[in-house]
N, C-alpha and C positions, 0 to 999 in steps of 0.2 A: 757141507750144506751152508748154503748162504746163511748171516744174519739175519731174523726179520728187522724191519724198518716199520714207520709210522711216517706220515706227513707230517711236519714239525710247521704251521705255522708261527712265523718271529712279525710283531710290529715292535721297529728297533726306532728308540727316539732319536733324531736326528736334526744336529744347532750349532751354524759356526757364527761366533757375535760377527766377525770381521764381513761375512757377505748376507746373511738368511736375517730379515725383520722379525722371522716369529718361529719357535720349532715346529716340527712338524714330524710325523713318524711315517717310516718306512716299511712296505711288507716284503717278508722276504721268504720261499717257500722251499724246506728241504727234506729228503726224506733219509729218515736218521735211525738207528736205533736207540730202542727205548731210554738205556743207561745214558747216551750220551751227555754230559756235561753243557750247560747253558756255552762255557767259554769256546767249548769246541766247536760248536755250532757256529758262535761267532767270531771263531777264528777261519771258519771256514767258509766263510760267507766272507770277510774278508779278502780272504787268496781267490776265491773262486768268483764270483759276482760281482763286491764294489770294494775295491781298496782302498776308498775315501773312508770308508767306514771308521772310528775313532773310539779305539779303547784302553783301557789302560792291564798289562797282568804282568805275573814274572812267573814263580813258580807252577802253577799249576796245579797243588799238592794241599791247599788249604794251609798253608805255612807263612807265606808271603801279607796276605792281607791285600794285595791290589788289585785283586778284582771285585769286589766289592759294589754292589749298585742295584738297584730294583727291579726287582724279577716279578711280574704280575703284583704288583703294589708292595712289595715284601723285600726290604733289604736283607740282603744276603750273598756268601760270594758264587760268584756264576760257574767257579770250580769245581763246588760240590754240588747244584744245582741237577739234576737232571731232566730231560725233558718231558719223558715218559707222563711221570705224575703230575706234571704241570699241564698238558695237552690235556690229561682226563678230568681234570679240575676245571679246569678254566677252559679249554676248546681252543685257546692260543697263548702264546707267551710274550708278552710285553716286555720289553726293556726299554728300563731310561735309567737316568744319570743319581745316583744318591741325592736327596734332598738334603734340607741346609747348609749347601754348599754351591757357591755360582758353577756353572757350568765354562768350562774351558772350550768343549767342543765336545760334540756328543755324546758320551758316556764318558768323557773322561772330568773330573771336576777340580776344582783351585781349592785343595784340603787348609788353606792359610788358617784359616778363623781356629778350623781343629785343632789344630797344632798349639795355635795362640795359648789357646784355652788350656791344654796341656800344660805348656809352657809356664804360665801362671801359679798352679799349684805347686811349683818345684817340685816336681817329682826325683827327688835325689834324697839320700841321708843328709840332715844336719847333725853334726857331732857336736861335742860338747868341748868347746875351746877349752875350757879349762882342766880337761883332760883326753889330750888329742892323742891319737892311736899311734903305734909305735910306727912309722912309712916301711911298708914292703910286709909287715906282720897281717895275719888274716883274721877275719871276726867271726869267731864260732858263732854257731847259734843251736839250741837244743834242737831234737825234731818238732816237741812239742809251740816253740817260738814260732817254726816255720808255718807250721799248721796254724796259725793264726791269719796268714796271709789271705786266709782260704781258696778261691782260684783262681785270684786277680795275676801271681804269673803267666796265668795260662794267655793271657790277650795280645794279641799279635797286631793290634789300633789299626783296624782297617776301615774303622769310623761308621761299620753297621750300626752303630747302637745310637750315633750319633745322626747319623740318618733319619730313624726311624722315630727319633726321641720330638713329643710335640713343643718342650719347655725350651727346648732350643730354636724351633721355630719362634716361638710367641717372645722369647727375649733374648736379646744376642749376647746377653750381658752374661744368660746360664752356661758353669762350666760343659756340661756335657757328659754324660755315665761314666765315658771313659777317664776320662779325667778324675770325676770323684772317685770311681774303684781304685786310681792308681793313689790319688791322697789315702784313701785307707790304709792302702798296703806299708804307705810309711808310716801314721800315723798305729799303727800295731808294732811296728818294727822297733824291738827294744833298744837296738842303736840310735836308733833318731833322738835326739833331746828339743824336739820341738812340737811335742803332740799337741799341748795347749795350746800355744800360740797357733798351730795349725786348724785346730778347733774354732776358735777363737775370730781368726780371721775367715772364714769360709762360713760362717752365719750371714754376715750380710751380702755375701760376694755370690748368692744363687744356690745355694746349700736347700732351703725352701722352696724355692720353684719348680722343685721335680714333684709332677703330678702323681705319680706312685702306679701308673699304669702298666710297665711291665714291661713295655714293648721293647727295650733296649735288651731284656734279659733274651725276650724270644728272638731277636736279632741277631744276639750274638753266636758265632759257628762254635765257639769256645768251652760255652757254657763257666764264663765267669761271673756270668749274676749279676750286675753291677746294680742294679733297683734292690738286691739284699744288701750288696755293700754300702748303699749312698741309705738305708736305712739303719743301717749299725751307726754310718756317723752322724745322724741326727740325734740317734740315741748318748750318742757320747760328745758331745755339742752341748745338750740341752747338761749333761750331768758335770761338765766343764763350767759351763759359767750362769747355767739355768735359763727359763726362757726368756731371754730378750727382747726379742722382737716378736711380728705378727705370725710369721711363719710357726715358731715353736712355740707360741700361745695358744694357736690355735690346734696344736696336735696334742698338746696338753689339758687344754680345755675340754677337748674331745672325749679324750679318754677318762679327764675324771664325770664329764656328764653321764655316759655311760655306765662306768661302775657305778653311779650316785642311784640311779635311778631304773639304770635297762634301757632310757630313751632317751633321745635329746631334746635340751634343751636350746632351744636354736636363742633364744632373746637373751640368755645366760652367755651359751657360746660366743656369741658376739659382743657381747661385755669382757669375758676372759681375753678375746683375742684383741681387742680395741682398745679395751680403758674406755672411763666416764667418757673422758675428754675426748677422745678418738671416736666412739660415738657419733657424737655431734655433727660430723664429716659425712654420717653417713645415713642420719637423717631423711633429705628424699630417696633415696633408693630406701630406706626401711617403709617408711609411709605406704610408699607405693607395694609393698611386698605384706604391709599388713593388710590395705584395700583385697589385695586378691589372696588373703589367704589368713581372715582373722585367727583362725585357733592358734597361731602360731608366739600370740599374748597369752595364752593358756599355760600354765605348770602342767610339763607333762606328770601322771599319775606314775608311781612306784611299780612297773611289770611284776606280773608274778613269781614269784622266786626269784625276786632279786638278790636275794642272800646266797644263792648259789651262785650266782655269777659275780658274785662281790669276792668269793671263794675262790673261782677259776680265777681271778684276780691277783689274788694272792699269791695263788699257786704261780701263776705265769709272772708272776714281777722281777723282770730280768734284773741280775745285781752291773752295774756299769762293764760296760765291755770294755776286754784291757788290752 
């Protein structure tokens, strides 16, 4: 008995700089079974319809990382993709090229910036000169050390998360999920003699900038978290050298408004994360934000039971991650 099939409509985004002034997307119409893989489709469309087509893959298997690109607004790889549930969802299946990353030519993109950003953190051991490891000897490590990494070896940097992430649109300057998850894994790693300093420098270098929305976690095929891991090292950031700057002022401010009261204190908050003097900078935008919104010169009142949540407080006050 035959397979059944489905009509799989594809609009595949399609941009070469060298000839095209503007992208533009293609439709391309096959009839597939349901399981079919995004990539297969467009490898098949490829061979059979237009061989200008432009994508990038190797494995096939979810191992590789190179197919990687946006699937009905959704980065993800096109390998484990199927069409079936996309067709029912959405009524067609879009593709184009990963976001914050130029486009080389259709689906394929210039990973440079990725990598950079990679690159940056040092993602390697730094050992301790002064007690350098014997050369060719190997470095145990207990189970319990390794479980510390929690699933950042799982990532295979096929820059879903980096895709998907909006603090790397809004600044180019931000490492990138992947990138912080892969600083955690050293900064846990009891070989490395550079946690602080690792700490240390990655406060002002974008550490802050991650908006805490998640969307890297859900991008990733991997499931290594990295919005958990770039949140542990906030947490051991701030317990490294305390809050600093505006970013971990303001995450700290947060939270003791909260326990203080059940509600925030927004004219408070903006004191803790500013300073006096910082303030002052900010001025008309506050002016303008009391105009439309006087209670916000109001001391918020004490919620009810606030001593219970002062409690779960307590209860949840994580000791420094190590």
């Amino acid at each position: 008995m035959a397979e059944p099939t489905v009509p799989a409509i594809f609009d595949v985004y399609r941009y070469d700089p060298a000839i095209d002034r503007e992208p533009r997307y293609q439709r391309y119409t096959l009839d597939l079974a349901p399981h079919t893989p995004v990539l297969s489709a467009l490898l098949r469309i490829r061979a059979e319809i237009d061989p200008s087509l432009t994508l990038r893959y190797s494995c096939r298997s979810a191992i590789c990382g190179s197919c990687a690109m946006q699937i009905n607004s959704k980065s993800r790889l096109a390998c484990e993709t199927h069409i079936g549930p996309e067709m029912e969802r959405h009524g067609r299946i879009v593709v184009e090229p990963m976001r914050n990353q130029a486009v080389l030519r259709d689906l394929v993109v210039d990973q440079a910036s990725f990598w950079r950003q990679y690159s940056l953190v040092e993602p390697h051991l730094k050992l301790d000169p002064a007690h350098p490891m014997p050369e060719g000897e190997p470095t145990s490590m207990t189970p319990e050390e390794v479980e510390r990494f929690k699933e950042t070896p799982r990532c295979i940097a096929c820059a879903a998360c980096y895709s998907a992430c909006p603090a790397v649109e809004a600044d180019a300057g931000f490492p990138g999920p992947m990138a912080l998850a892969k600083l955690y894994r050293f900064v846990v790693d009891p070989r490395d003699h550079a946690r602080q300093d690792r700490l240390v420098r990655i406060q002002p270098n974008g550490l802050w900038l991650c908006l805490r929305c998640h969307l890297c976690t859900e991008a990733c095929p991997k499931d290594v978290r990295p919005s958990e891991r770039i949140r542990d090292l906030k947490e051991m950031a701030i317990a490294v050298q305390g809050a600093t700057e505006n970013g971990s002022r303001h995450a700290v401010g947060f939270k003791d408004n909260i326990e203080d009261r059940g509600l925030l204190n927004e004219m408070r908050l903006v004191r803790q994360t500013y300073g006096t003097l910082g303030m002052l900078g900010q001025v008309g935008q506050g002016l303008r934000i009391v105009r439309k919104k006087p209670e916000i010169m109001r001391r918020p009142h004490a919620i009810e039971g606030v001593d219970e949540l002062q409690k779960i407080y307590e209860a949840l006050d994580p000791e420094e991650p190590k």
